[in-house]
ZAFI-452166 format. One record per atom (N, C-alpha, C): chain; atom name; y, z, x. Coordinates in nm, 4 decimals. Layout:
% residues N
PT|A|CA|Y|Z|X
...
This chain:
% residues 67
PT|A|N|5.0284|0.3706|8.4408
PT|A|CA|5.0496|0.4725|8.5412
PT|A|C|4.9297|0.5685|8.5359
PT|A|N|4.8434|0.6298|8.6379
PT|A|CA|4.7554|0.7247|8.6408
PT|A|C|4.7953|0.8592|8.5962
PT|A|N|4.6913|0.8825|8.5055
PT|A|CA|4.7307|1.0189|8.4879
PT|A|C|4.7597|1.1617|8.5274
PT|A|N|4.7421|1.1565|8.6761
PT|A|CA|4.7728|1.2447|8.8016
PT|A|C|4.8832|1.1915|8.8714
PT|A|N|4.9746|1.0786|8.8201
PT|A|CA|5.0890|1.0433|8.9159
PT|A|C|5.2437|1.1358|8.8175
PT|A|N|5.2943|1.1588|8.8647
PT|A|CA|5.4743|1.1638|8.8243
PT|A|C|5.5591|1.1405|8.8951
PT|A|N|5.6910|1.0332|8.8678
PT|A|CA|5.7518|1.0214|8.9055
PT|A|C|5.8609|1.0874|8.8612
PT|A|N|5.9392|1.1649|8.9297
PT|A|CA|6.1075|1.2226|8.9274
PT|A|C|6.1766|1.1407|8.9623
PT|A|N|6.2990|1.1781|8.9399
PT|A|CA|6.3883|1.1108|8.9151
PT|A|C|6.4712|1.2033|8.9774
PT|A|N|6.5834|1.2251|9.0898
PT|A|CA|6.6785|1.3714|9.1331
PT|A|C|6.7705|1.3285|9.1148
PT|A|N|6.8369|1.4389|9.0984
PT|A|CA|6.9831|1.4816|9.0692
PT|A|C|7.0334|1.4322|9.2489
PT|A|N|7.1568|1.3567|9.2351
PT|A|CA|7.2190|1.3358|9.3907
PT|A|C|7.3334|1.3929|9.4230
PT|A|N|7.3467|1.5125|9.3400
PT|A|CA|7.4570|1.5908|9.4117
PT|A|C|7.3283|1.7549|9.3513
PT|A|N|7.4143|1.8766|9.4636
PT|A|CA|7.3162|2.0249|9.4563
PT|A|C|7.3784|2.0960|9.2813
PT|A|N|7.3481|2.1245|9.2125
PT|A|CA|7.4084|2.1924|9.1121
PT|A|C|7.4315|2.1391|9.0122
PT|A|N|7.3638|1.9626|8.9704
PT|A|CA|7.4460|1.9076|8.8843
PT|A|C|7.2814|1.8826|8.7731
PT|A|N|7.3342|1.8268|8.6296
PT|A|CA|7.2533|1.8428|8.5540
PT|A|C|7.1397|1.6989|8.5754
PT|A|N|7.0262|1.7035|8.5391
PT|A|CA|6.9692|1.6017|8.5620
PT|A|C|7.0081|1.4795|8.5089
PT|A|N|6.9344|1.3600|8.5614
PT|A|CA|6.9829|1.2170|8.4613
PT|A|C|6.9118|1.2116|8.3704
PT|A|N|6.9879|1.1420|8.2550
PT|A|CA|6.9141|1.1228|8.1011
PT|A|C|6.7905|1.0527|8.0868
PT|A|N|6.8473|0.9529|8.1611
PT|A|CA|6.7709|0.8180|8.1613
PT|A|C|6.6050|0.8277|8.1901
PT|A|N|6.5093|0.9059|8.2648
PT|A|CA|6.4159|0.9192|8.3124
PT|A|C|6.3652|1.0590|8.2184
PT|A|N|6.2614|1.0837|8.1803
PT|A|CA|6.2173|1.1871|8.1302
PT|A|C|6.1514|1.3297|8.2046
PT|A|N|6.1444|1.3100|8.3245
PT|A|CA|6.0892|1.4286|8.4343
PT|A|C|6.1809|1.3575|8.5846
PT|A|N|6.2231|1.4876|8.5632
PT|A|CA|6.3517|1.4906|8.7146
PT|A|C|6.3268|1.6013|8.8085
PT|A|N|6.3942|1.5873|8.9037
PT|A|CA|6.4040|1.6957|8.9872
PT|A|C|6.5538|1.7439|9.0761
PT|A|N|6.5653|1.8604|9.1078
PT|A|CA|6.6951|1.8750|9.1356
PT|A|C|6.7155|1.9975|9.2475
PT|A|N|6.8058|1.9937|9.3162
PT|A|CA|6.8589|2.1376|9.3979
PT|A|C|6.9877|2.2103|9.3492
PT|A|N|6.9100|2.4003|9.3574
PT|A|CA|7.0188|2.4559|9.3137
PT|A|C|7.0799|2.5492|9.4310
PT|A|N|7.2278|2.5107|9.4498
PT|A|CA|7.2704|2.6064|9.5536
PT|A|C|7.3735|2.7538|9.5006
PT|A|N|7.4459|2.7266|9.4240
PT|A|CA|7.5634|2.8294|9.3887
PT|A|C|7.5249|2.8576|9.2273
PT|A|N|7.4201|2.7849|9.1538
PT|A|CA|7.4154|2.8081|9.0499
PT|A|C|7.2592|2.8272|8.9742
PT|A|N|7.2575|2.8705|8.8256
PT|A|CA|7.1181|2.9260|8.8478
PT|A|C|7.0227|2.7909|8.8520
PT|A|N|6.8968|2.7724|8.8789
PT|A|CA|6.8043|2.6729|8.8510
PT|A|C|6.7861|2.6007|8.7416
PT|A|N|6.8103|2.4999|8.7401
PT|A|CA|6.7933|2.4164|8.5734
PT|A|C|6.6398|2.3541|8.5449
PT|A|N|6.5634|2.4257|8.4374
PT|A|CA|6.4508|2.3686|8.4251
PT|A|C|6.3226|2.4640|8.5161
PT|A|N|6.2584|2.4595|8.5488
PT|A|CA|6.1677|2.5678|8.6281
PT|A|C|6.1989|2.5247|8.7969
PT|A|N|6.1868|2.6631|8.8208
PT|A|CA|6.2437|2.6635|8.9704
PT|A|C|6.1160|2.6981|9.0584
PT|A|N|6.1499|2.6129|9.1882
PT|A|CA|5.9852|2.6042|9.3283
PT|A|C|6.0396|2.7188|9.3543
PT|A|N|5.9292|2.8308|9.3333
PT|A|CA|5.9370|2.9220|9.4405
PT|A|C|5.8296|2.8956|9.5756
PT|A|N|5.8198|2.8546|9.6429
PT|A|CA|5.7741|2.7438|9.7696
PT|A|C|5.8647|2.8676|9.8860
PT|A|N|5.9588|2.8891|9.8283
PT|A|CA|6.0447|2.9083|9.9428
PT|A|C|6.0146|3.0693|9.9695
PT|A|N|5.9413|3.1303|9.8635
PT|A|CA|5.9355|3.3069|9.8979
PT|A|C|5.7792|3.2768|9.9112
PT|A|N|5.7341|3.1458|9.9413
PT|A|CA|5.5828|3.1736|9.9655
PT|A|C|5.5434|3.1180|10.0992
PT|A|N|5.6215|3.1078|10.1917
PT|A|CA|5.5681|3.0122|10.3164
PT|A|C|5.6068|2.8721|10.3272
PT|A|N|5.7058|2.8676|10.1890
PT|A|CA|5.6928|2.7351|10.1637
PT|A|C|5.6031|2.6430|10.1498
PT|A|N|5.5097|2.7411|10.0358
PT|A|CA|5.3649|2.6666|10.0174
PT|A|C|5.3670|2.6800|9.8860
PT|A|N|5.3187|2.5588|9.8241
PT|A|CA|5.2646|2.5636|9.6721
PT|A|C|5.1341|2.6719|9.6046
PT|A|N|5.0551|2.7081|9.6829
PT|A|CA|4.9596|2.7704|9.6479
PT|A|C|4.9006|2.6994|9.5467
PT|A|N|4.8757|2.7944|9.4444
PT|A|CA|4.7854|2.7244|9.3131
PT|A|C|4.8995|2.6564|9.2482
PT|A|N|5.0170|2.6558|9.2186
PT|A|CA|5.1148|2.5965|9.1461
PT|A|C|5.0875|2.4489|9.1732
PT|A|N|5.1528|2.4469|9.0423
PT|A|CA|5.1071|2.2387|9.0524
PT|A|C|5.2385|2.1961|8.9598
PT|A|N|5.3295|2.2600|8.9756
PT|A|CA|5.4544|2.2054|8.8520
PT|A|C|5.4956|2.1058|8.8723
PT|A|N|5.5088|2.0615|8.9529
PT|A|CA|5.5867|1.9163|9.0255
PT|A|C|5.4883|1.8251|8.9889
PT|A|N|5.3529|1.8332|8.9402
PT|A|CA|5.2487|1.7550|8.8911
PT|A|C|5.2078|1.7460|8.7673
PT|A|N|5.2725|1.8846|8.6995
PT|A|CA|5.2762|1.8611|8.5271
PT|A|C|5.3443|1.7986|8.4434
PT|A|N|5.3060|1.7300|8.3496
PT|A|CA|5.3845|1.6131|8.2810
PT|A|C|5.4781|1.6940|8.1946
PT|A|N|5.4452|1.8488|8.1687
PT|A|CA|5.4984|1.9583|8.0797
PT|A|C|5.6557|1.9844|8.1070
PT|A|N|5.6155|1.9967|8.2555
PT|A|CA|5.7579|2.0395|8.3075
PT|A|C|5.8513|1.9237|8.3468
PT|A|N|5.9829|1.9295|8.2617
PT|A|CA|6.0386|1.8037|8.2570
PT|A|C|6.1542|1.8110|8.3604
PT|A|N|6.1758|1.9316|8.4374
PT|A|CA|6.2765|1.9538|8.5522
PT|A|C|6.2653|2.0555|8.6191
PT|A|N|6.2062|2.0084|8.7769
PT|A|CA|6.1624|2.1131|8.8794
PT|A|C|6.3329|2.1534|8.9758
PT|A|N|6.3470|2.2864|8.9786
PT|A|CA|6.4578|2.2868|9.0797
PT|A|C|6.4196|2.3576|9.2169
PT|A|N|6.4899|2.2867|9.3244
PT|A|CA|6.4019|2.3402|9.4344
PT|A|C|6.5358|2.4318|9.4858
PT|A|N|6.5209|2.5548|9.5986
PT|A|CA|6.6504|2.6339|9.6148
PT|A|C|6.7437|2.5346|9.7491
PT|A|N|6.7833|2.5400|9.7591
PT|A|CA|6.8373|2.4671|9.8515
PT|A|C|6.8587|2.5287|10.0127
PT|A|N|6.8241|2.4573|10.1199
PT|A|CA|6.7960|2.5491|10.2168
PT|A|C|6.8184|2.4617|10.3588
């Protein structure tokens, strides 16, 4: 795999914990707090700007707000 690729893995229901099975996931939070680091995308234009989390191998669960 290249070292600029990641694949996630999401959560298929809003609020629920990620799957085990895969080591970097991604997920939506609606009624509850964000699990793992949360996109703020959404108080920016819905733009990433300089952020690159969804591309770091560091961060093992991005939550996006649900909208």
């Amino acid at each position: 795999m290249p070292k600029n690729l990641i694949i996630r893995v999401s959560t298929i229901k809003f609020d629920k914990t990620p799957p085990k099975f895969w080591k970097w996931t991604s997920g939506v939070h609606k009624d509850k707090k964000p699990i793992g680091r949360e996109c703020l995308s959404y108080i920016k234009s819905n733009e990433c700007g300089s952020c690159r989390a969804c591309w770091d191998h560091r961060v093992k669960h991005i939550s996006y707000k649900e909208h």
